[in-house]
VMD Tcl script that draws the C-alpha trace (Angstrom):
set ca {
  {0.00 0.00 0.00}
  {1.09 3.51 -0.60}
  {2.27 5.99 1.55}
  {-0.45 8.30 3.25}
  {0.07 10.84 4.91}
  {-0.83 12.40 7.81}
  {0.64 15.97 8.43}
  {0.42 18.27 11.28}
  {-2.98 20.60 10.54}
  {-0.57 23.80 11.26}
  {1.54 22.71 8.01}
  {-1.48 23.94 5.79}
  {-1.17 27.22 7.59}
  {2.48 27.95 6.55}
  {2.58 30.85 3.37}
  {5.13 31.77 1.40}
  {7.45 34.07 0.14}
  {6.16 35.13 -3.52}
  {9.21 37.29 -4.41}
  {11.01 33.73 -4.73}
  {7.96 32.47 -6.76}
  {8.41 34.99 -9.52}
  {12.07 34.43 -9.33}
  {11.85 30.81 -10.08}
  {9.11 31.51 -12.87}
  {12.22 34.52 -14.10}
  {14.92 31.82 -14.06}
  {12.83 29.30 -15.89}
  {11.62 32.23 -19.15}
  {15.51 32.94 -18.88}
  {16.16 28.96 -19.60}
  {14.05 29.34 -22.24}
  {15.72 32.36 -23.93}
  {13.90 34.94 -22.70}
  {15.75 38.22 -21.53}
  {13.62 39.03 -18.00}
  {14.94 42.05 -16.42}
  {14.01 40.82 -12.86}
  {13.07 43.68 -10.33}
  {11.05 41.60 -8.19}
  {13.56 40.02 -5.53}
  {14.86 42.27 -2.84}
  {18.55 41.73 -3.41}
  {21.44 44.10 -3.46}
  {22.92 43.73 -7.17}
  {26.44 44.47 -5.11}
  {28.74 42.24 -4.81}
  {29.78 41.73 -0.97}
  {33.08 44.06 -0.19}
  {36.51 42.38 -0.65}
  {37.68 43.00 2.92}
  {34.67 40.84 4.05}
  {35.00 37.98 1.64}
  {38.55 37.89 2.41}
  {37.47 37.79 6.50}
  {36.10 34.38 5.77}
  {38.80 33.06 3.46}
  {41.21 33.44 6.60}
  {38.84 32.39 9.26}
  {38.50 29.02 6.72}
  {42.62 28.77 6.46}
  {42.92 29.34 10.04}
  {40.63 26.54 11.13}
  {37.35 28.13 11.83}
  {35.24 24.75 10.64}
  {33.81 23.73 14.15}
  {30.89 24.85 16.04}
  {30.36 28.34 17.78}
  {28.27 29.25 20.85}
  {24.63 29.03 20.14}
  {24.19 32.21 20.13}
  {27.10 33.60 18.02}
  {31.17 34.16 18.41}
  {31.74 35.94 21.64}
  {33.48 39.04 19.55}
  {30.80 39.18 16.99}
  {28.21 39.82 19.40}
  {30.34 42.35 20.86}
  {31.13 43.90 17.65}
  {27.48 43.85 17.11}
  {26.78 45.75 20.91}
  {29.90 48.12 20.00}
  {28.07 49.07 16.35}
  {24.71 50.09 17.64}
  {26.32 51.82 20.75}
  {27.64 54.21 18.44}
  {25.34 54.38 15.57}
  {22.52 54.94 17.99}
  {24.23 56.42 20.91}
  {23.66 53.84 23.66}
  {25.64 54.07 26.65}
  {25.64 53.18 30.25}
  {22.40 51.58 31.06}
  {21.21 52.03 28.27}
  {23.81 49.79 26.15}
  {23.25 47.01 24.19}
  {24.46 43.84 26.60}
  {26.29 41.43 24.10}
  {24.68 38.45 26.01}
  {20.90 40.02 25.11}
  {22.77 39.63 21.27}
  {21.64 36.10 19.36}
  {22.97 35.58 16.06}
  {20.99 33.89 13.80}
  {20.99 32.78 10.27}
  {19.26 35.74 8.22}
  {15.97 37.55 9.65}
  {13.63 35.01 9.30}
  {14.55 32.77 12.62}
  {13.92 35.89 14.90}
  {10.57 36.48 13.46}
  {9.71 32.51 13.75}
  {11.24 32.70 17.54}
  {9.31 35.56 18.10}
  {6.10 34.44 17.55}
  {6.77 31.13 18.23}
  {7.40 32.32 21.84}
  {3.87 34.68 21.96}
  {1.66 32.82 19.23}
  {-0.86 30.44 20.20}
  {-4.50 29.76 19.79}
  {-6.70 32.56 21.35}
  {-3.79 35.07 21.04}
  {-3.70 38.13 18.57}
  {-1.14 39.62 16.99}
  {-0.22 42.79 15.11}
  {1.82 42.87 12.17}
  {2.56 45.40 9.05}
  {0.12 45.00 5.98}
  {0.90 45.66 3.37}
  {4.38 44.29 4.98}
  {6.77 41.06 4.92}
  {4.50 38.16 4.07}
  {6.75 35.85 6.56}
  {5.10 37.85 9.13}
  {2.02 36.62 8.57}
  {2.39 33.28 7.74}
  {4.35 32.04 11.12}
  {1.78 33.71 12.86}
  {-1.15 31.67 11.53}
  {1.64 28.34 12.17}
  {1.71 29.10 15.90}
  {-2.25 29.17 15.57}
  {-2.56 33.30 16.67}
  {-4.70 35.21 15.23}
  {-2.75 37.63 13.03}
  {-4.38 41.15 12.93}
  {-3.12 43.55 9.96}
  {-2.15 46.89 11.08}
  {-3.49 48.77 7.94}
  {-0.48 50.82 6.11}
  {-2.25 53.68 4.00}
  {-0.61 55.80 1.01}
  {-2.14 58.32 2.00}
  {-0.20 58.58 5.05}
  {3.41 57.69 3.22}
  {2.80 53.88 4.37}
  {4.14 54.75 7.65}
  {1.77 53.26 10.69}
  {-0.41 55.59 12.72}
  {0.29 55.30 16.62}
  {-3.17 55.76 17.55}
  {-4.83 53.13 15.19}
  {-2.19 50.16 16.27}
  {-2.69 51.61 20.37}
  {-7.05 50.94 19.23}
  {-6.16 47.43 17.75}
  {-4.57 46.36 21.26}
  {-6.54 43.95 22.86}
  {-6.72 41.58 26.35}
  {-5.60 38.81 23.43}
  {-2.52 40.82 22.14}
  {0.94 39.56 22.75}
  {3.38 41.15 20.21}
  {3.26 43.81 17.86}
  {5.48 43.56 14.62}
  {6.79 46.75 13.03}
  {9.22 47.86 10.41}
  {10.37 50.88 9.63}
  {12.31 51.30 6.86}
  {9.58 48.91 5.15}
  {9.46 46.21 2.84}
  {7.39 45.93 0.53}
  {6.43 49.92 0.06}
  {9.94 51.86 1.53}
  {7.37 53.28 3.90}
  {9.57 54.90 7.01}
  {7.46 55.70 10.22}
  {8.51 59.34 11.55}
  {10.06 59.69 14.99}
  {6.65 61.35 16.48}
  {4.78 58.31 15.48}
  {6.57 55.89 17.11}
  {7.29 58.33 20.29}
  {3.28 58.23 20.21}
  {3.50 54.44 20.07}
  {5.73 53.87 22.73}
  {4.55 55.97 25.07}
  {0.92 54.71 24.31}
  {2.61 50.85 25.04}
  {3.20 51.52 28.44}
  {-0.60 51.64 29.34}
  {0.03 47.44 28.08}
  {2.18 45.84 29.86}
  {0.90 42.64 28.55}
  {2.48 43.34 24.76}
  {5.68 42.86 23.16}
  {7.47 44.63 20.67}
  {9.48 42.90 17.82}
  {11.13 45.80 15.38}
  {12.25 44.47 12.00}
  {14.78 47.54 11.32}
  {16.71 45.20 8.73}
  {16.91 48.27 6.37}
  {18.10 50.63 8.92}
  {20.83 52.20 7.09}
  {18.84 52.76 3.69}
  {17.18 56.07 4.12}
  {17.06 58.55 1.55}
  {16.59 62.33 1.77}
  {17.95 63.03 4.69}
  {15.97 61.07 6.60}
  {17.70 59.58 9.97}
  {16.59 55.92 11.93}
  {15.12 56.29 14.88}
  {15.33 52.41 16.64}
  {13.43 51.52 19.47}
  {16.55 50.38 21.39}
  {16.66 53.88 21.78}
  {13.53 53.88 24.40}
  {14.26 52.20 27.65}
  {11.28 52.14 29.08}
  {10.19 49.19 26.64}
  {13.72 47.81 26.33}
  {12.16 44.48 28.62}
  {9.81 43.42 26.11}
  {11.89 44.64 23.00}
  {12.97 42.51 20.56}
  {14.91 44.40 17.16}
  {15.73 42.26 14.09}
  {18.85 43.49 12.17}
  {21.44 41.92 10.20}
  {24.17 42.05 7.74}
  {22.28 40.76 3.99}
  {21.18 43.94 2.66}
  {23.70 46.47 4.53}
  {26.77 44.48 3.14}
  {25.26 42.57 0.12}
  {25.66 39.41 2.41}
  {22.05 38.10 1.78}
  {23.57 33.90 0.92}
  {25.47 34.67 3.43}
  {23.05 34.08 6.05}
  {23.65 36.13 8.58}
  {21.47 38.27 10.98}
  {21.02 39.07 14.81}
  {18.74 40.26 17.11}
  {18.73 41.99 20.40}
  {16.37 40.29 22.99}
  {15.63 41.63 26.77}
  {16.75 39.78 29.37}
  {13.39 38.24 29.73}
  {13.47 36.22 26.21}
  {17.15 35.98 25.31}
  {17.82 32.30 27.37}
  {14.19 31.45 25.38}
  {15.86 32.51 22.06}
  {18.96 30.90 22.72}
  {17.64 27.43 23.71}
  {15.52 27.54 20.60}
  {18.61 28.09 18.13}
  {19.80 24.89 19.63}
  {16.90 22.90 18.76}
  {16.70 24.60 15.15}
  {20.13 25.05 13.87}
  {22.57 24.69 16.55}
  {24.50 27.70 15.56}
  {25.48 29.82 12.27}
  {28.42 28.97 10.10}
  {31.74 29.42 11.94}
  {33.48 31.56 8.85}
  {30.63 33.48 8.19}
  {30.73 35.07 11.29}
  {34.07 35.92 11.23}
  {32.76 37.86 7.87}
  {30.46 39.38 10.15}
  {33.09 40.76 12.17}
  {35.05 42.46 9.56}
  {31.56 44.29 7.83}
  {30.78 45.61 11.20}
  {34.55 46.48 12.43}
  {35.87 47.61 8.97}
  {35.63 50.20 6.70}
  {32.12 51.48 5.79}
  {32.73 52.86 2.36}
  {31.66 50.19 0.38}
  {27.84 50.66 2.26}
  {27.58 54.69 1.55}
  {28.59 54.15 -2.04}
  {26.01 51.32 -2.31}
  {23.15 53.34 -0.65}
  {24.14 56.19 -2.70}
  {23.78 54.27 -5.86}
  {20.39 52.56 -4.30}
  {19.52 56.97 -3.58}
  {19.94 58.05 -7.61}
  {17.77 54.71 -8.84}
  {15.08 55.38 -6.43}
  {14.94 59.31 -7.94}
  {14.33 58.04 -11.69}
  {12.18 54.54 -10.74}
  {9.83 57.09 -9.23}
  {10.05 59.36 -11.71}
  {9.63 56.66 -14.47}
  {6.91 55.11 -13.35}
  {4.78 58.32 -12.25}
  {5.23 58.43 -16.36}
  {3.12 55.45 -16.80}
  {-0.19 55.24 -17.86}
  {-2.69 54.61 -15.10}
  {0.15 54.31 -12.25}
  {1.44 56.94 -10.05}
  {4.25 56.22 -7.01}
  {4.82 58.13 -3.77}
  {8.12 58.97 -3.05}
  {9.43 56.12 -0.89}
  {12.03 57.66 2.07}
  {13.91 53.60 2.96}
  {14.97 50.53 1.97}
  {15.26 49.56 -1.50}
  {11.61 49.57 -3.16}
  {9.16 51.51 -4.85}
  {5.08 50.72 -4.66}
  {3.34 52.29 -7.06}
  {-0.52 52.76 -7.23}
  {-1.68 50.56 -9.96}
  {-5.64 51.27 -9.75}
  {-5.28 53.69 -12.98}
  {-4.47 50.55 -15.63}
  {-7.63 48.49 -14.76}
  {-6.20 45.52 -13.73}
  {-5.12 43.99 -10.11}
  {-2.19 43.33 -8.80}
  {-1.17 39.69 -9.46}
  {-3.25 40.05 -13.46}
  {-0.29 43.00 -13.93}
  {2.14 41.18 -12.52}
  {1.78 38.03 -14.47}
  {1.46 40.53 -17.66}
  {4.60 42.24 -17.04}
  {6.35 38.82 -17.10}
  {4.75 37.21 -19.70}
  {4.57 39.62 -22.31}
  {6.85 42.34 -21.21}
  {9.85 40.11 -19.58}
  {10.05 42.23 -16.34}
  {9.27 40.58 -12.93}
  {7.89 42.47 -10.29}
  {5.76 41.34 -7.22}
  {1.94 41.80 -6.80}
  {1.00 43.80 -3.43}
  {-1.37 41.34 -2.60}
  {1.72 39.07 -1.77}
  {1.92 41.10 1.05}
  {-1.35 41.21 2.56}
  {-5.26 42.19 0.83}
  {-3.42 45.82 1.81}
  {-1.15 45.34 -1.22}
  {-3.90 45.10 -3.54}
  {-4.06 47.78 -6.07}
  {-0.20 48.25 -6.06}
  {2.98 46.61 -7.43}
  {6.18 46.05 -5.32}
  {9.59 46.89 -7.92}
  {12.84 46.62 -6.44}
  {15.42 49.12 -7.54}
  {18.12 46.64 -6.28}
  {19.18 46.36 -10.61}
  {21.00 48.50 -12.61}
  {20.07 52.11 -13.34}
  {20.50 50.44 -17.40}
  {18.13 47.65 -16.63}
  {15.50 49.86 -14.69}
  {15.30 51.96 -17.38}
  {14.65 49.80 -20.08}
  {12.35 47.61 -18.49}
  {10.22 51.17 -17.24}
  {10.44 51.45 -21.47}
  {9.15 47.70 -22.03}
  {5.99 48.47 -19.42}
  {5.32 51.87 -21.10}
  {5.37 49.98 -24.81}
  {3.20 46.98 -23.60}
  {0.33 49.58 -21.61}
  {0.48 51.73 -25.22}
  {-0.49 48.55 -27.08}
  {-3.00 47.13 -24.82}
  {-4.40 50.94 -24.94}
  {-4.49 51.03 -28.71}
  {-6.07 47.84 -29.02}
  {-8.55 48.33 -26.24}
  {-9.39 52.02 -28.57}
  {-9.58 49.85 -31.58}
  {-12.04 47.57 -30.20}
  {-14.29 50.08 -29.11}
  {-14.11 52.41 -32.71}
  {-17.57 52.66 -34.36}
  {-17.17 50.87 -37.65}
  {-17.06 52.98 -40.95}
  {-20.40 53.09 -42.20}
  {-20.83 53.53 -46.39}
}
mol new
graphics top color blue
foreach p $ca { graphics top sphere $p radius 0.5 }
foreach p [lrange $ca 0 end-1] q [lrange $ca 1 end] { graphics top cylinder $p $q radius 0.2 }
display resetview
């Protein structure tokens, strides 16, 4: 007899990632001969910086192959402590402890740790939408309710303090924000989240896990503000920050988070079960980003800077699609609502007939519909043309969509 099986219910519950969806459809048109400009996958186009690669080379020819502490080398957690110390001015009791620092491999295991430690049936919580769509998928696993803290246009897709402080109920144990955001470069000004924070302290019952992943890509002279710079929710903070989009390290696998002293035993004893710890080498690679020169990241953001001026630009040129002016990571969202056609029918159109991949909003929450998600991580040269292929194939579905609707010559 064959095989049946019988999985765990909570495996249904489990979403996905669609950015790597369209990338394996990309890779598969490209095997087929197709030239796909791909500005759908959140990627730095960078290669990662010499002195870095070179960090792991030695660490490899010096013997680095065995295991590390669970929760990272000793002086890559302190590295880590010494970095945001100074980039955020943290000192005294206020500094980051580097035994509240748990390296991890990328982002994703702090959000899964996260709410694996708060989700649970009969629990809510909050999370960014449109926003990360990892977010909301490990909440449903853990059997929480997830409960989408709405992220408008109108208000630069930044989250208003007052509606996530109404959406906090006897049932909520963590809220998820992030600021600089993926998927719509939304960044959340400082009075918003001094409004939040101060709000939080009337719920003692809630967590707080910051995704601040993209906290050195802000553009026009915007500045970060993190929450480890408010101690009176440092005990139930947990920020998510790494080194794959900083450095250009994202196979590298490499992120970190800082937990209160609360959680950070919790986080540590579930790295053991999951992956027992991150590759030895790599983290002396993690060392050298965060200890070495930084040139190689202002040069990169500055790059990131000038595509974000003309993707705007260029697609606020396109028929039915305008594009507010996104202040962080590497991302524009434009409005889509002006071509007729939803998110996921444009996005499979812009693949299939004009070779560019992008990502449909709704792949990050039913906030995303009516917008596409296109990632300026790609070549000033290969944002431009593909801006030129959409603007050709909307012209032609325009004139045809005219030439259908033309009275016919009468004699």
């Amino acid at each position: 007899m064959a095989f049946i099986p019988d999985f765990a219910p909570s495996l249904s519950r489990l979403g996905t990632e669609s950015a790597f969806e369209v990338l394996a459809r990309a890779a598969r048109m490209q095997g087929q001969g197709h030239d796909v400009i791909n500005l759908g996958i959140g990627q730095p186009d960078f290669q990662t910086p010499d002195h870095i690669v070179e960090a792991a080379r030695k660490a490899l020819a010096d013997g680095a192959h065995g295991y590390t502490p669970a929760n990272g080398l000793p002086a890559l957690r302190e590295a880590v402590a010494d970095d945001l110390g100074a980039r955020y001015g943290l000192s005294g009791d206020n500094a980051v402890d580097p035994d509240h620092v748990v390296v991890v491999p990328g982002g994703k295991p702090t959000m899964f740790f996260a709410c694996l430690m708060f989700g649970r049936p009969g629990v809510e919580i909050l999370y960014p939408n449109p926003g990360f769509p990892i977010y909301e998928s490990v909440i449903r696993y853990t059997g929480a309710t997830p409960v989408p803290i709405a992220l408008e246009e109108s208000n630069g897709f930044a989250f208003d303090a007052d509606t996530v402080l109404g959406q906090i109920t006897d049932a909520t144990r963590l809220i998820i924000i992030n600021s600089p955001a993926n998927p719509t470069g939304g960044v959340t000004p400082k009075a918003e989240i001094d409004k939040l924070v101060a709000g939080l302290v009337e719920h003692p019952h809630v967590a707080i896990l910051s995704d601040e992943i993209y906290s050195r890509m802000l553009y026009g002279g915007r500045e970060h503000v993190s929450l480890l710079s408010y101690p009176e929710i440092r005990d139930r903070l947990i920020v998510l920050d790494g080194w794959s989009k900083t450095y250009a390290m994202t196979g590298w696998r490499l992120g970190f988070a800082i937990w209160p002293h609360s959680m950070v035993d919790h986080a540590t004893r579930l790295c053991i079960n999951d992956h027992s710890c991150v590759n030895a080498a790599t983290q002396h690679a993690g060392i050298a980003a965060l200890t070495g020169p930084q040139d190689a990241v202002d040069r990169m953001v500055a790059k990131f800077d000038a595509r974000r001026e003309a993707i705007v630009e260029w697609l606020n040129g396109l028929p039915g699609m305008s594009c507010a002016d996104p202040g962080g990571a590497f991302y524009a969202f434009p409005n889509i609502s002006g071509t007729g056609m939803n998110a996921r029918a444009l996005q499979d159109l812009l693949l299939n007939e004009a070779h560019v991949a992008t990502v449909a909003g709704t792949s990050f929450g039913v906030h995303g519909e009516g917008y596409l998600r296109f990632s300026y991580a790609n070549s000033m040269e290969n944002i431009e043309e593909a801006i030129d292929r959409i603007r050709k194939l909307l012209a032609r579905r325009a004139d045809a969509t005219t030439s259908q609707h033309a009275p016919a010559s009468g004699g």
